[in-house]
C-alpha positions, -999 to +999 in steps of 0.1 A: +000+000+000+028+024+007+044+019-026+014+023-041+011+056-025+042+063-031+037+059-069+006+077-072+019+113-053+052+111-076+028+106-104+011+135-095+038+153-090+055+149-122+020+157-136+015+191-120+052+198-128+047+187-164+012+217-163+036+243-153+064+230-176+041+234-204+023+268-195+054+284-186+071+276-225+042+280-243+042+310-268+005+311-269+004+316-233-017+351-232-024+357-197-015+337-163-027+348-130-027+318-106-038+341-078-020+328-051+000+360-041-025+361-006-019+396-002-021+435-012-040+448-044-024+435-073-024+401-093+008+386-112+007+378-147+031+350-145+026+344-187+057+368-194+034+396-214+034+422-177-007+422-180-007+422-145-043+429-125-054+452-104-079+449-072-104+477-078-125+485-053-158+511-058-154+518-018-119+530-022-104+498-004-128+499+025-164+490+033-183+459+027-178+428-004-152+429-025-115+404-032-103+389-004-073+368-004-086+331+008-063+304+018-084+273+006-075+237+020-079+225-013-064+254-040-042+272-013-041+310-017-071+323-041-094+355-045-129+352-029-155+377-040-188+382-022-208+394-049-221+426-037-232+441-067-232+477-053-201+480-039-179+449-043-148+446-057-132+432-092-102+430-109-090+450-139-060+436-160-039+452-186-052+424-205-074+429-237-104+403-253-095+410-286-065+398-289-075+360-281-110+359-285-138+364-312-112+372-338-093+342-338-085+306-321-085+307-283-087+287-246-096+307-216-101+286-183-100+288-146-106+271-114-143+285-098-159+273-065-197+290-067-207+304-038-248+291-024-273+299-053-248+316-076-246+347-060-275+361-081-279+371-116-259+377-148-229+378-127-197+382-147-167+362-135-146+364-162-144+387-196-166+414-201-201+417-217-207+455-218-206+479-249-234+465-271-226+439-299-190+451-300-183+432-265-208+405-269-184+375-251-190+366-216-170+338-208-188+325-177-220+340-160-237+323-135-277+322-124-287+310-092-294+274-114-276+277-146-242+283-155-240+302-195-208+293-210-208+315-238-229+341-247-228+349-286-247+384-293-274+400-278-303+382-304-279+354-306-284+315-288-274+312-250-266+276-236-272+270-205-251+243-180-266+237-143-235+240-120-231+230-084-222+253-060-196+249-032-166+228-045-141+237-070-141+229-107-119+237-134-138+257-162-128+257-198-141+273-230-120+266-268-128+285-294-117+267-328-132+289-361-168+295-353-172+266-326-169+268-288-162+239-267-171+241-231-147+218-207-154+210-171-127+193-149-111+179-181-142+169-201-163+177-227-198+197-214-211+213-243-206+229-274-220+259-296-207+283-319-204+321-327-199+345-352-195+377-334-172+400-339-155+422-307-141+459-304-111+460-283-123+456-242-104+456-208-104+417-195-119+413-159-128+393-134-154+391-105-170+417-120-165+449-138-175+487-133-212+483-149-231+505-124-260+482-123-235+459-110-229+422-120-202+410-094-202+370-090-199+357-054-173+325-050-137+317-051-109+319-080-078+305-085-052+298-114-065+318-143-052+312-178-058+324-212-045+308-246-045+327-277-046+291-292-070+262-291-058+238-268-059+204-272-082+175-253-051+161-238-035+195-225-067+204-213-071+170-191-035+173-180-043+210-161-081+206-155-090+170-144-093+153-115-081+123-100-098+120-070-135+109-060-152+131-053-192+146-050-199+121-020-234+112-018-244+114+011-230+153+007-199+152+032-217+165+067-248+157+059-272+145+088-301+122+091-288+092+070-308+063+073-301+039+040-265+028+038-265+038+003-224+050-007-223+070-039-198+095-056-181+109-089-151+087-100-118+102-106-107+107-137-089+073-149-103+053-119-113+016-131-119+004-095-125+015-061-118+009-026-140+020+000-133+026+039-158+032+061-156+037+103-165+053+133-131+068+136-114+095+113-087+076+112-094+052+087-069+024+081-063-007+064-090-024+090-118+002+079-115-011+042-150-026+039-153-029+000-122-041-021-121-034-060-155-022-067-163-019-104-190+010-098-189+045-077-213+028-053-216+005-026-244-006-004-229-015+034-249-046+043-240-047+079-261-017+080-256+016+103-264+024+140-280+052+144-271+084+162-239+079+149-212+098+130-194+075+105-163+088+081-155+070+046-132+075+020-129+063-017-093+054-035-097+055-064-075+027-091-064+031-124-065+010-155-027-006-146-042-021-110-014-005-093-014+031-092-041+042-065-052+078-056-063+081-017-093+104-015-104+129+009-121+114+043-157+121+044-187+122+071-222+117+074-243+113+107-275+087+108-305+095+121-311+086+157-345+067+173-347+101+197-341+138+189-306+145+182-277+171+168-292+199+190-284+236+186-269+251+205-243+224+207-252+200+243-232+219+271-222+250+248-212+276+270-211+305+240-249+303+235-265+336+229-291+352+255-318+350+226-312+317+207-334+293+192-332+257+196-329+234+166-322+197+169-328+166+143-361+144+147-356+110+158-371+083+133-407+084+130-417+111+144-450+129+142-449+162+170-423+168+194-428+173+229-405+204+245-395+208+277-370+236+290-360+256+322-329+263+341-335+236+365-317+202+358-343+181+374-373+200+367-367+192+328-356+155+334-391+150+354-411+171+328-422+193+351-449+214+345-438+249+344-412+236+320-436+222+293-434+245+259-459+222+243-461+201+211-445+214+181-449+201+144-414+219+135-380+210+152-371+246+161-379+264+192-377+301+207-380+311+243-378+342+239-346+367+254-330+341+285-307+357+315-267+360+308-242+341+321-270+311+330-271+274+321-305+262+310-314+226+303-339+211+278-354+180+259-376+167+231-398+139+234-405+124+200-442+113+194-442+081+170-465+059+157-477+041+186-462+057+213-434+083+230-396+080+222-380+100+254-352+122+246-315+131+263-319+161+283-293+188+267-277+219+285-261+248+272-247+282+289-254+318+276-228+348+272-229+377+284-226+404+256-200+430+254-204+443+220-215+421+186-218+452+166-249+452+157-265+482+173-243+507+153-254+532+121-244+555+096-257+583+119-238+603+134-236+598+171-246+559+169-220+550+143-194+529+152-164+553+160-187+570+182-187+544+208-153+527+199-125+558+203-096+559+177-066+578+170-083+604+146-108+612+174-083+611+204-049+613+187-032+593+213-026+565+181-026+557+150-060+541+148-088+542+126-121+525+136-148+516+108-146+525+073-144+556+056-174+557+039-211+544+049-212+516+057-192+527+084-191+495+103-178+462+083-206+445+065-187+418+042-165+404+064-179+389+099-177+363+123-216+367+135-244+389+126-243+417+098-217+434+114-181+437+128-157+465+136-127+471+110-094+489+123-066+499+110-033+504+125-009+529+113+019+521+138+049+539+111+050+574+127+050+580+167+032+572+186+042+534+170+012+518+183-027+517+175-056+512+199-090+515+198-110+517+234-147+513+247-162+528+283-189+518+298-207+537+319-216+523+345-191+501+354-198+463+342-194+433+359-180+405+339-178+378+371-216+374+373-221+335+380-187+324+382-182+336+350-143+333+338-135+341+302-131+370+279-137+360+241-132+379+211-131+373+174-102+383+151-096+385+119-063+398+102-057+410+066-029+389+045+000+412+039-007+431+070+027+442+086+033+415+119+029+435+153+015+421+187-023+421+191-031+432+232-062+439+251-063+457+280-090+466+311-095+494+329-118+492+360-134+520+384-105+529+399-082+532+370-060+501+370-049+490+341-041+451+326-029+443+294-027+409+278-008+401+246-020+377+218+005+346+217+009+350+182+017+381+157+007+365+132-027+366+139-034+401+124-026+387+090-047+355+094-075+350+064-099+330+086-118+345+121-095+329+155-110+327+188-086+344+215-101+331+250-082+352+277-087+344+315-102+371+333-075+362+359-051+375+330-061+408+339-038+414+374-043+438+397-075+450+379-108+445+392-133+426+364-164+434+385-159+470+381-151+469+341-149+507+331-128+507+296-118+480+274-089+483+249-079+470+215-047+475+203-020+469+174+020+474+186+040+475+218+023+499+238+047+493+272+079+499+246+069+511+212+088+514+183+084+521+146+067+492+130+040+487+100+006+491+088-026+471+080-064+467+093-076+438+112-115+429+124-128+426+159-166+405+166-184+392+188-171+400+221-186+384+252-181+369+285-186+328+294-184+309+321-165+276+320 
């Protein structure tokens, strides 16, 4: 098995090498931007012809939507865009259609994960369809169901491809004379053909400065454009795909109950072998069906339910030997009692004003609630903590007390009788600031509650965004809204902080509670400086505490940072009068970078 493994990575290796080999020396090579810089505003053509891209962004490089550099587990660095078609952003290139497209031979293609339902309508990811019949070619527009891969002229014929959303594929049009050829992940799709003819247009993509706006919403990687017609083979060799992969049941999905295995065979694959267990740590043990002719395989032991089970397909090619190890999936079957409750059994982040959701249990009709903050009372059913029967599996009582456990069940009624359920438990926060409650108006906007440098000039911060929307609306960890701020730390006083007060004093040790959370979120190519927070209480003492890590105000992806109240010495957390944010060495400062990073959902828990 090892050698086989073995075989398969260096022949994937060599194959990827062999890609680059070949993009890299080919004269035809128009335009390459594999968009894996993670960072700042500008893409690299990496074809040799300098038609390097440009992040444009209507907001000026601030406010909601727009590019942001993504590093995916599966494609590594690439652009995301969110589709806001008001204000999101798109890249411009010193590229030009013309000279590859209508006039003459051509292949443009791309790697694309859509984003849930498209992102809307006649969104442009690549190319650009403006100016009348003299820019009639849109390379690829999404719908919310149907991917167009070319579009001719404006009374011309438009053929539509349904597309999934949420995993990546590799997108290809070839133009040879009049025909176009639409590839996806290495094969043939569709076909069509055009006559059009094209005046000379900027090439984009994500979008492009029509005011009505028609930015797509998903992720991008490893562009390329031809200014020849590419072959069947070359187009394989960059765009297929090896592994299994669209599991059905979709990978997380919940409430299996027929032990029904399917999925999309690699590209090559002749047989399969599938491994299937309890752990995520399959192994040679787990390998439950050997050599399988067809991408499915019915488990005859059958499954237990309420449980979460993880699978994974290896797929083999024609020669028997060379075997590509897939990607470990998981599903969850359905249990005989309610299960998979949200909030999560013995949460203790669970908002003061949730509503519970859980999975029914097999057969059932209604669902019998029961909830209060007393542990017994619920496991006895007690009266005064019966909510009733519900048809749906979703419940809301309605706004609950910080800082408090609360404890609940659902009795399934079936066919024939009652199925009783566990009794769950979760713990509520106690809110500091979600940033939520802030406006565009002056006096409840964001800045005017968090303080900055331009308001104070004791730093060199900037809270919220230039222009309305002044608090972040594109990029947040909960809710519609989180605070941006950037840190200018170049020029005295070399460090950036942003502080809160509270008046009155707040007490964050209500109910033994232990634990101050926040969310953060850097910006990839932000200079490295420490992240620290710091609490001031009644009586004007001051504790800071410093974030581990630098590196967390350039991370892509929303961290928790949990810091013990006891962190805080000397300062007294049941008399909270100011809280800090801050960018730099405030106890010794010293000339260092610039960047922005976002702060959400701040809160209190208990342990």
């Amino acid at each position: 098995m090892n050698r086989q493994i073995t075989l398969v990575t260096a022949a994937l290796l060599l194959s990827s090498i062999a890609g680059q080999v070949m993009a890299q020396q080919d004269p035809n090579l128009f335009g390459w931007w594999k968009l894996d810089e993670g960072q700042g505003t500008t893409v690299a053509d990496s074809s040799g012809k300098g038609q390097d891209g440009t992040i444009f962004n209507p907001n000026g490089g601030k406010g909601p939507g727009g590019a942001t550099w993504l590093e995916d587990a599966e494609r590594g660095w690439c652009l995301s865009f969110n589709g806001n078609n008001t204000t999101g952003t798109y890249v411009v290139t010193k590229a030009t259609i013309p000279a590859l497209t209508l006039t003459r031979d051509f292949t443009w293609m791309f790697w694309g994960k859509q984003a849930g339902g498209g992102g809307g309508v006649n969104q442009v990811v690549l190319g650009n369809r403006y100016g009348g019949t003299q820019s009639p070619l849109q390379f690829v527009k999404f719908t919310p169901t149907r991917f167009e891969y070319y579009y001719t002229d404006h009374n011309g014929t438009i053929d539509y491809e349904d597309i999934p959303d949420g995993i990546w594929i590799h997108h290809a049009v070839v133009k040879v004379g009049p025909k176009l050829t639409y590839y996806r992940d290495g094969k043939v799709a569709g076909s069509g053909t055009t006559t059009a003819t094209i005046n000379p247009q900027p090439f984009y993509m994500g979008g492009d400065p029509n005011p009505a706006g028609e930015r797509w919403n998903g992720q991008m990687n490893d562009i390329r454009l031809y200014s020849r017609a590419l072959t069947d083979a070359e187009i394989k060799a960059i765009g297929g795909q090896p592994k299994a992969r669209k599991p059905l049941p979709a990978n997380g999905a919940l409430g299996l109950a027929m032990p029904l295995l399917q999925w999309t065979a690699g590209d090559g694959a002749t047989f399969h072998n599938i491994y299937l267990s309890t752990s995520p740590n399959l192994t040679d043990a787990d390998l439950k069906g050997s050599r399988q002719p067809i991408a499915m395989f019915y488990y005859l032991p059958g499954l237990t339910p309420g449980t979460t089970y993880y699978w994974r397909v290896d797929e083999i090619a024609a020669d028997g030997v060379t075997i590509v190890t897939g990607d470990v999936w998981t599903f969850t079957t359905q249990d005989l009692t309610a299960y998979y409750p949200g909030p999560a059994n013995k949460a203790n982040e669970a908002s003061p004003a949730p509503t519970l959701t859980w999975m029914p249990g097999q057969g059932a009709i209604k669902h019998q609630l029961y909830f209060g903050s007393s542990l017994d009372a619920v496991t006895q059913g007690a009266a005064g903590t019966d909510k009733g029967t519900l048809t749906d599996a979703t419940f809301t009582p309605g706004a609950l007390e910080s800082l408090t456990t609360y404890y609940w069940r659902v009795d399934e009624t079936i066919a024939g009788g009652v199925k009783t359920g566990p009794v769950w438990s979760f713990t509520t926060f106690l809110s500091v600031d979600d940033f939520e409650s802030y406006t565009d108006k002056l006096g409840s906007a964001i800045f005017d509650t968090w303080i900055d440098g331009v308001a104070n000039g004791l730093s060199g911060s900037t809270v919220g965004n230039l222009n309305a929307p002044f608090a972040e609306q594109g990029i947040v960890h909960g809710g519609l809204q989180s605070m941006p701020m950037d840190y200018n730390n170049v020029k005295t006083p070399f460090y950036s902080e942003a502080q809160r007060e509270f008046t009155p004093a707040v007490d964050w040790t209500v109910n033994n509670a232990d634990t101050l959370i926040l969310y953060v979120r850097g910006t990839p190519g932000n200079k490295l400086a420490p992240l620290y927070v710091a609490v001031e209480d009644a009586s004007k003492k001051t504790a800071a505490v410093i974030h581990s890590d630098p590196a967390i105000v350039a991370a892509s992806k929303w961290a928790q940072w949990k810091v013990p109240l006891s962190s805080f010495t000397g300062v007294n957390v049941a008399k909270v009068k100011k809280l800090y944010i801050g960018v730099g060495d405030k106890a010794s400062p010293k000339a260092g970078g610039a960047g922005r990073i976002y702060i959400d959902d701040i809160r209190v828990t208990k342990p």
